[in-house]
C-alpha positions as CSV (number, residue, x, y, z in Angstrom):
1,X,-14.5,18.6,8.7
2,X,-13.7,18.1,12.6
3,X,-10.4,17.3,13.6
4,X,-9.7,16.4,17.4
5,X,-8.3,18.7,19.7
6,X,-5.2,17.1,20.3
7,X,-4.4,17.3,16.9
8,X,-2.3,20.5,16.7
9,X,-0.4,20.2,13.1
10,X,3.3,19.9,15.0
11,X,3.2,16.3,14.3
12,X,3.9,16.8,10.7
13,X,7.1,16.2,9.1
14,X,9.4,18.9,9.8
15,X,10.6,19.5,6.0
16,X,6.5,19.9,5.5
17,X,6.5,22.0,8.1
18,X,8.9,24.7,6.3
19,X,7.1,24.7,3.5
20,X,4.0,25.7,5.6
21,X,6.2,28.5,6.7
22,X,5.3,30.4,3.5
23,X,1.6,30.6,4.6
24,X,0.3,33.1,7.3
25,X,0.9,31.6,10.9
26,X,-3.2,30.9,11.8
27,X,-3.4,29.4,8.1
28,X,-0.6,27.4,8.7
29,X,-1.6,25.5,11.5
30,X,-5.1,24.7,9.7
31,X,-3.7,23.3,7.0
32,X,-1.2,20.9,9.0
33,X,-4.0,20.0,10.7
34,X,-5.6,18.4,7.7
35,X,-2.9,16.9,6.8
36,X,-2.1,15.3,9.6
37,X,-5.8,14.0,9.6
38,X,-4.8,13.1,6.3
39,X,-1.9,10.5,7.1
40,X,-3.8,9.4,10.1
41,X,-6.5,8.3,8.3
42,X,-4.7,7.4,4.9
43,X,-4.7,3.8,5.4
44,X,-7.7,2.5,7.9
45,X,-10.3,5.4,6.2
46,X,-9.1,6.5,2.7
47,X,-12.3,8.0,2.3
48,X,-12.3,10.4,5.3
49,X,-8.5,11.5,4.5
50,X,-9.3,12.4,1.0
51,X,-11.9,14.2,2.4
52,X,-9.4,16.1,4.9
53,X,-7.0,16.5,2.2
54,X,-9.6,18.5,0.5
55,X,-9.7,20.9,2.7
56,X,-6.2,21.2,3.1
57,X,-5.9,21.4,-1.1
58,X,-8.6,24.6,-0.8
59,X,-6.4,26.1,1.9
60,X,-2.9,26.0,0.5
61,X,-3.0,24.4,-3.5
62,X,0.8,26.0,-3.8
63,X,2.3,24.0,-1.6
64,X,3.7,21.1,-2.9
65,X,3.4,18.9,0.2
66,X,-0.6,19.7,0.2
67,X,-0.6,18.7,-3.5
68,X,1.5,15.3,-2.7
69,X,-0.9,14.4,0.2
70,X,-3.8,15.3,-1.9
71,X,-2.7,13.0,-4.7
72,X,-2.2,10.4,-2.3
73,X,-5.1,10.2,-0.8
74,X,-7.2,10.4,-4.2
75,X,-4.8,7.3,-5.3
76,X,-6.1,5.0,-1.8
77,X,-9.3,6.0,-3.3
78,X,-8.8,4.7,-7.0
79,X,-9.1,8.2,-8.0
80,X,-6.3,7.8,-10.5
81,X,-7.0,10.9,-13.0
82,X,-7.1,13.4,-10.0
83,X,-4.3,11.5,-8.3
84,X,-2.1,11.5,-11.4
85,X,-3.2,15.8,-12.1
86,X,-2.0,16.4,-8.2
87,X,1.4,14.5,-8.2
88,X,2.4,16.0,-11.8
89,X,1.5,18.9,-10.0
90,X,3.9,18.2,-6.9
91,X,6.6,17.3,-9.3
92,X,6.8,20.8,-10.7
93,X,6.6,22.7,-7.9
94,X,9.4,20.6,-6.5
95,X,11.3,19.2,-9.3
96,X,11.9,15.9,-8.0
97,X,11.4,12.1,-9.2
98,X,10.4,10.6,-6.4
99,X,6.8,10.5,-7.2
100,X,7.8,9.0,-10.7
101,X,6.7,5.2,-9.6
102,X,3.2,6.1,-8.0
103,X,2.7,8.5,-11.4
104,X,3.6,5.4,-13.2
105,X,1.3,3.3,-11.4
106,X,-2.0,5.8,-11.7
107,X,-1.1,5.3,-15.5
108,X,-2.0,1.6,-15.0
109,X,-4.9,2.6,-12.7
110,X,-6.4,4.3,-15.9
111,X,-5.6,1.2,-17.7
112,X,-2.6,2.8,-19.7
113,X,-0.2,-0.3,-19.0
114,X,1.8,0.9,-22.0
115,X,2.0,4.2,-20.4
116,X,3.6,2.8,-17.1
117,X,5.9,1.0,-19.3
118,X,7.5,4.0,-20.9
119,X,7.9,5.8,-17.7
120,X,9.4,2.8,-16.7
121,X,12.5,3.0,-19.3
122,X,12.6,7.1,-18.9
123,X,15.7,8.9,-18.2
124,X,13.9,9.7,-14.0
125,X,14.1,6.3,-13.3
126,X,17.9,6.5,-12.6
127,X,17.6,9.4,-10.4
128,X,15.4,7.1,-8.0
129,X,17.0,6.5,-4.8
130,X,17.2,2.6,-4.7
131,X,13.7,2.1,-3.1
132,X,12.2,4.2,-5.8
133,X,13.9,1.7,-8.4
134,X,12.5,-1.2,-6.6
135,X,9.1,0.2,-6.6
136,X,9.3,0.9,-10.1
137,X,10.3,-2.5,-11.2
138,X,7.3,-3.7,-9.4
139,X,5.1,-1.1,-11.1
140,X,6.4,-2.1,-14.4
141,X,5.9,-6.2,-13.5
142,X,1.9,-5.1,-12.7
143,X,1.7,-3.2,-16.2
144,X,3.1,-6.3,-17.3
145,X,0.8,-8.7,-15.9
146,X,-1.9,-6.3,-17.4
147,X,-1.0,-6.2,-20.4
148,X,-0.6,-10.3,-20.3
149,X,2.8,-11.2,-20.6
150,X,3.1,-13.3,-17.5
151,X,7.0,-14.5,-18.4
152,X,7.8,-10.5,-19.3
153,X,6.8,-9.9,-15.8
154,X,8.7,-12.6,-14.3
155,X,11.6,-11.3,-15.4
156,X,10.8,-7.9,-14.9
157,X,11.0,-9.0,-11.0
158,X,14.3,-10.8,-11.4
159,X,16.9,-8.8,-10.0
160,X,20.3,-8.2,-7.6
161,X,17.1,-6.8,-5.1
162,X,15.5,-9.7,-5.4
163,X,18.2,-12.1,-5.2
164,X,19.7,-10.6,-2.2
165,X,19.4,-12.4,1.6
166,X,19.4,-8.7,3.1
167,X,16.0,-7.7,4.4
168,X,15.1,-4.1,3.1
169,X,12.0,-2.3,3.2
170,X,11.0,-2.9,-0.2
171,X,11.9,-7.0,0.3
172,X,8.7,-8.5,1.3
173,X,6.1,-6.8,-1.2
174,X,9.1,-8.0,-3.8
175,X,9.3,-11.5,-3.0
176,X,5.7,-11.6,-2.5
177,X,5.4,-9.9,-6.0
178,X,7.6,-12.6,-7.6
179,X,5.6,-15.3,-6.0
180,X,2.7,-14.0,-7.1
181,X,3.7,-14.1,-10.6
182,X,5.1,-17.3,-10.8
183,X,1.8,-18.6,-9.7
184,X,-0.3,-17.0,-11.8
185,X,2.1,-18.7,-14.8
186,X,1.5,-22.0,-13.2
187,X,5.2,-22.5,-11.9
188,X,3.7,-23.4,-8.3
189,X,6.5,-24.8,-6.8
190,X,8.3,-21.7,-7.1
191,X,5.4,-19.8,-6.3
192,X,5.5,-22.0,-3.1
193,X,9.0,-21.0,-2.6
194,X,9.1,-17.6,-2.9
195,X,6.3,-16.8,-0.9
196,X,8.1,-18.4,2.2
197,X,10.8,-16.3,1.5
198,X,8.1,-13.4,1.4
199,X,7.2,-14.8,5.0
200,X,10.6,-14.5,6.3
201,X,11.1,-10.8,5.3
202,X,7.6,-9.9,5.9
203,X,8.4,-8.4,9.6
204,X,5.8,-5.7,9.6
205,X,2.6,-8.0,7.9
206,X,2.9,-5.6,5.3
207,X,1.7,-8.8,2.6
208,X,-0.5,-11.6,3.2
209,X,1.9,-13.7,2.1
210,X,1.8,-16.6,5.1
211,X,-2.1,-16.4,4.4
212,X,-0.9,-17.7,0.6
213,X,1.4,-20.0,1.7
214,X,-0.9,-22.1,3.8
215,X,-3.5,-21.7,0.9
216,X,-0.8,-23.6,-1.3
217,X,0.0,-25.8,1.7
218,X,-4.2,-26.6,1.9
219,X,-4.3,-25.2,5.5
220,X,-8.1,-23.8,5.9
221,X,-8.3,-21.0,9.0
222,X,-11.4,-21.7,10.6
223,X,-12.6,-18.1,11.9
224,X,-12.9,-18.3,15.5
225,X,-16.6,-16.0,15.4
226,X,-18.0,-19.2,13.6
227,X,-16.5,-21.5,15.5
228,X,-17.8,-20.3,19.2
229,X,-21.3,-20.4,17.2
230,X,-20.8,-24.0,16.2
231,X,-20.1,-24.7,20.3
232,X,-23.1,-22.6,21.2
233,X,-25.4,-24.2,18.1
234,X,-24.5,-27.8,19.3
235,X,-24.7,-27.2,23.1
236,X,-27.9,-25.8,22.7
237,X,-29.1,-29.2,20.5
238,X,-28.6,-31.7,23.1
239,X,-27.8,-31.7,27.7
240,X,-24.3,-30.3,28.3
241,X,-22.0,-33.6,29.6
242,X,-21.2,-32.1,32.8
243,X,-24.4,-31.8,33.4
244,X,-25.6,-35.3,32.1
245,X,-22.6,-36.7,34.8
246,X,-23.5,-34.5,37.3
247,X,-19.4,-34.0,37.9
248,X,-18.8,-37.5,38.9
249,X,-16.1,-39.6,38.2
């Protein structure tokens, strides 16, 4: 696959980089090439990163960071089974838990709520740094919600995280979660609530949680494509008033 020339694989992260170190030097800078394609492309083009990532897996499969980024890009594109196969894979090479709560959540993704749930109580869980934790409640909520135990999920969601007035990373998608929950159990004006809050903490747009409040509020966006149409659709139907009045007072 092409990759830009201005891409030269030193934008990667330097602990990546290291790992890369292990490969020959030419092979090296090919595969950090793909992956940075890959993160570039992870969120606005899922299916051309996976497709980078690819590559980069053919290249190098013993590196752990080319598994991880693999895994992540099959995950953005609902490739679960793969994506599940590639982190397990990462997590042996490296022996770490961080990738416990996206593990977790391909388990859902395969419809294996139950699955998710037993990770969730596992002995990794309290190795998470506290970010990992969050994201693993929130994993656990979803298998939850799938399994249909709207109140289990609630409370799943309740926590010091949640209750805190400090903004942190993870705030936003958990207040948004929470809100989300409540209103899907019918407890609106709490739903109403928390998504506010979710607004407030929300500094990056990382939810559409404002887009959900004004839905509750009844606040309809009109788009503003259609609406220039409308102008040009009704100007068109009839003589334009300056022109009718020729400018006068």
């Amino acid at each position: 696959m092409p990759i830009p020339e201005e891409v030269t694989g030193d934008e990667i992260d330097k602990d990546v980089r290291q790992e890369l170190q292990s490969l020959p030097k030419t092979l090296a800078e090919d595969v950090a090439r793909n992956l940075v394609m890959v993160a570039r492309l992870l969120d606005e083009d899922p299916e051309a990163a996976y497709g980078y990532s690819r590559v980069a897996l053919r290249l190098a499969s013993r590196v752990a960071a080319v598994r991880e980024a693999a895994g992540f890009a099959a995950y953005a594109n609902q490739k679960y089974g793969e994506a599940l196969a590639e982190f397990r894979a990462a997590r042996r090479m490296t022996g770490s838990v961080e990738l416990w709560p996206v593990m977790a959540d391909c388990e859902r993704g395969l419809g294996r709520p139950e699955k998710a749930l037993d990770m969730a109580g596992a002995p990794e869980v309290h190795k998470l740094d506290k970010a990992g934790q969050v994201e693993m409640r929130l994993v656990a909520a979803g298998a939850r919600r799938d399994m249909g135990q709207l109140d289990a999920a609630i409370v799943t969601l309740q926590s010091p995280e949640l209750a805190s007035n400090s903004v942190q990373p993870w705030t936003a998608r958990l207040r948004y979660a929470y809100a989300d929950a409540l209103l899907a159990a019918g407890r609106e004006r709490e739903a109403r609530e928390w998504f506010a809050k979710a607004v407030e903490s929300d500094r990056d747009g990382s939810t559409d949680a404002s887009d959900r409040l004004a839905e509750l509020d009844g606040v309809e966006f009109m788009d503003a494509l259609d609406e220039d149409e409308d102008e040009d659709e009704s100007e068109s139907d009839g003589e334009s008033p300056s022109a009718e009045d020729g400018g006068k007072d």
